[in-house]
N, C-alpha and C positions, 0 to 999 in steps of 0.2 A: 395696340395694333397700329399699325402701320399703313403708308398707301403703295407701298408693293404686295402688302398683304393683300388690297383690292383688286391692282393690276392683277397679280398671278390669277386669281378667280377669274376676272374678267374677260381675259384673254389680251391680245395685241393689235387688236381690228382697230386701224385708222383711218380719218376722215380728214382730208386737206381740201385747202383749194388756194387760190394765189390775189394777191388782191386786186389785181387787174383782171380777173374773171367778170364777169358778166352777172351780176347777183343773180338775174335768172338761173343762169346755171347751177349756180350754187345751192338755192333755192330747193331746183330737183335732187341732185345726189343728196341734201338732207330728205326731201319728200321719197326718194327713192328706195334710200336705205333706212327711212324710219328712227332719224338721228334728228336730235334737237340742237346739236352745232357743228361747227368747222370750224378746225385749226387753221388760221393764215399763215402760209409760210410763203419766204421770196429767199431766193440764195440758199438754202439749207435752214435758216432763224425762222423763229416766233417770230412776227410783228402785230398780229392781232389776233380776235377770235367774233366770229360769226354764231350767234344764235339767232332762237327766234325770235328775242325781244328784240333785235337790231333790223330783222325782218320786218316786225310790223311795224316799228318805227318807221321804216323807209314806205311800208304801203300807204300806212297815211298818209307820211311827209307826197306821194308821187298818187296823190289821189287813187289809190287802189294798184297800183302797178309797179312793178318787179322789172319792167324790160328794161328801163335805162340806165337805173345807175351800176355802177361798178362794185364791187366788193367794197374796195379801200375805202369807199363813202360812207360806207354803214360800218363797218365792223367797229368793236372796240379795240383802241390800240393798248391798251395798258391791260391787259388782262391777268388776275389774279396767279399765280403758278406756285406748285411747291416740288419739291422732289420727290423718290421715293423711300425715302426713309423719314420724312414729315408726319408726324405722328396725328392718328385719326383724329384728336379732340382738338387740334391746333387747327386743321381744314374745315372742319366743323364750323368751330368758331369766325376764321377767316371770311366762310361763306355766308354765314349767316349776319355778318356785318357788311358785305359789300352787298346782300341779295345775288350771288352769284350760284348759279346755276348749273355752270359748267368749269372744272377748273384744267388745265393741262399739265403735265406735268412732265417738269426739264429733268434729266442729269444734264448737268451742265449745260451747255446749248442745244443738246438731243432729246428730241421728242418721245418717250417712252411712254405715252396715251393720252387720256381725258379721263376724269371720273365727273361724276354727275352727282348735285346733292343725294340722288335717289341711288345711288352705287354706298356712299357714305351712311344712308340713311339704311340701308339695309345689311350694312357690316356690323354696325351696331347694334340694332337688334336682335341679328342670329348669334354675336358675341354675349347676350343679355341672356338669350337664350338658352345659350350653353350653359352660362354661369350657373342662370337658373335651375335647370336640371340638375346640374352638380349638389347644388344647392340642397336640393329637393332630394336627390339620391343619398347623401351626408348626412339629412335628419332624419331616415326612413333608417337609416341604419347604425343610427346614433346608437350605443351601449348604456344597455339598461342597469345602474346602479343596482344591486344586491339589494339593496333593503328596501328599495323602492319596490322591485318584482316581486317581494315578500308581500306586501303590500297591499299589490294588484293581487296576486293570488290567492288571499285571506278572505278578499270581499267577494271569491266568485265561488259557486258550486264546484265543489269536485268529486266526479263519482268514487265512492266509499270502492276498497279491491278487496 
């Protein structure tokens, strides 16, 4: 599986903001749209990415408050990225080594969305899922050897015709 196998599910709902934004602002359109980050874009580029752990870093860091700083203050500028043909067990892994939560993801220097460990984490278990079933459906209908059925049907009743 793939991460345009996620995107296509996902849909193409994006979430920017710029880094000279007002992190209050930013703050809302994630509080608004019930989104745990933002893409930083200036020019048409990536240059960081905005969660909530950059959030509450900054509350603390501003004793409780959101008004003053700027986006570019908080966000992170190196943010993890893969494309979409980045196979799911490589993002997996990539995230679960940085602790990344959110990752974006370029064709080339175009933004084609976000997936979220929890986008990742749910690809894999309805793929686990499916297997499963298959799985399950396979030995349900697995063929019963001849002499084995001979077998089963010696040890059971059978009414006399």
């Amino acid at each position: 599986m793939k991460v345009s196998d996620i995107l296509r599910v996902k849909g193409n709902a994006l979430f920017t903001t710029h880094p000279d934004q007002p992190l209050i602002e930013a703050v809302t359109t994630m509080s608004d749209n019930d989104i745990g980050s933002l893409v930083v874009m200036e020019h048409g580029d990536l240059v960081g990415m905005l969660t909530f752990r950059e959030v509450i870093k900054a509350v603390v860091k501003n004793a409780g408050s959101v008004s003053g700083p700027r986006v570019r203050s908080v966000m992170d500028d190196f943010p993890l990225t893969c494309t979409p043909a980045t196979e799911i067990d490589e993002v997996r892994r990539m995230m679960l080594e940085r602790h990344a939560r959110y990752m974006p993801v370029l064709e080339q220097r175009t933004l084609m969305g976000v997936i979220s460990f929890y986008d990742v984490a749910k690809a894999v278990v309805e793929a686990q899922d499916f297997e499963n079933r298959m799985l399950k459906a396979y030995i349900r209908d697995w063929p019963v050897e001849e002499g084995a059925a001979e077998a089963a049907g010696a040890g059971s009743a059978q009414p006399q015709a």
